[in-house]
N, C-alpha and C positions, 0 to 999 in steps of 0.2 A: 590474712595472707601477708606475708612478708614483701616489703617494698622491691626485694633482688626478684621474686616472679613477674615483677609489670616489664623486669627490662631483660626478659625470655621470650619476646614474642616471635612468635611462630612465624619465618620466611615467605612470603609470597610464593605460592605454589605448595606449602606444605601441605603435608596430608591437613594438619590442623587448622589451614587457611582454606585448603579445599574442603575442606568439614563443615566450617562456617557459613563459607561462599554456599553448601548445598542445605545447609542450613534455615539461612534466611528464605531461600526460594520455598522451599517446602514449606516454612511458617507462613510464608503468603498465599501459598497455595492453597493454605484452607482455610483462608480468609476469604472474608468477599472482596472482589477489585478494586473496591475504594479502601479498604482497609490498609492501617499500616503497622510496622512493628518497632517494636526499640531496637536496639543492639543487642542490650541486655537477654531478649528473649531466643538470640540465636546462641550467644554464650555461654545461658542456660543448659540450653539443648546439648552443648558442644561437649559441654565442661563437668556440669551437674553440680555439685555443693564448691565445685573450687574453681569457680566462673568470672568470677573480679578480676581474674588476669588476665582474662580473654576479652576483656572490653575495647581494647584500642585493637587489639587484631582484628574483634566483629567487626569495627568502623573498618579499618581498612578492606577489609572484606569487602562491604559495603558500599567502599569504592573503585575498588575494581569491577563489581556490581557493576555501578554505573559506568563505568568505562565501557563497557561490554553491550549497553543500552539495554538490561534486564529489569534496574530499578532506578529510582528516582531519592536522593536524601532532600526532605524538608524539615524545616524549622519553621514551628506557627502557622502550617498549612501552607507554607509555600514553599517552592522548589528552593535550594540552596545550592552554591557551588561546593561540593563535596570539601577540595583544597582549601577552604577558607572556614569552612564553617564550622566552629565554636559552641561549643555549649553541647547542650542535650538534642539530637536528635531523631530521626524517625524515618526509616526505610518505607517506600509504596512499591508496587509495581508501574513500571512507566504506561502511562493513559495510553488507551489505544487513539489512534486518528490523530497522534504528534507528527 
């Protein structure tokens, strides 16, 4: 994929972020509750073979996610702050009895 597709991401509210955003939910949805997901496998879903570019949209997605109190982003099994957090990450569903 060409490096000018990473800086096409999809606007907050697009169809293509709202894609994601229903995305992620669904891939947890048929997980078990403790399960989590990458990014990578809602970009999949979103994108299909030309998914690479949709990695930093999944994340944001991701965090609007969380903004919304649907999911929880960890790093190494523990909660992370969405806006700070670096590296590879992992969507959950946020625990029940928080």
């Amino acid at each position: 994929m060409d490096h000018e597709d990473r800086d096409t991401a999809p606007a907050p509210g697009s169809a293509t972020g709202q894609q994601l955003e229903a995305a992620i939910l669904e891939l947890l949805a048929a997980r078990a509750a403790t399960s989590s997901i990458c990014p990578s496998d809602a970009a999949r879903a979103v994108g299909g073979e030309n998914w690479r570019g949709l990695m930093e949209p999944a994340r944001t997605a991701a965090r609007r996610l969380v903004q919304a109190g649907e999911v929880e982003i960890t790093q190494g099994g523990a909660v992370v702050d969405p806006a700070t957090a670096k590296g590879p990450i992992r969507i959950r569903r946020v625990k029940q009895g928080k």
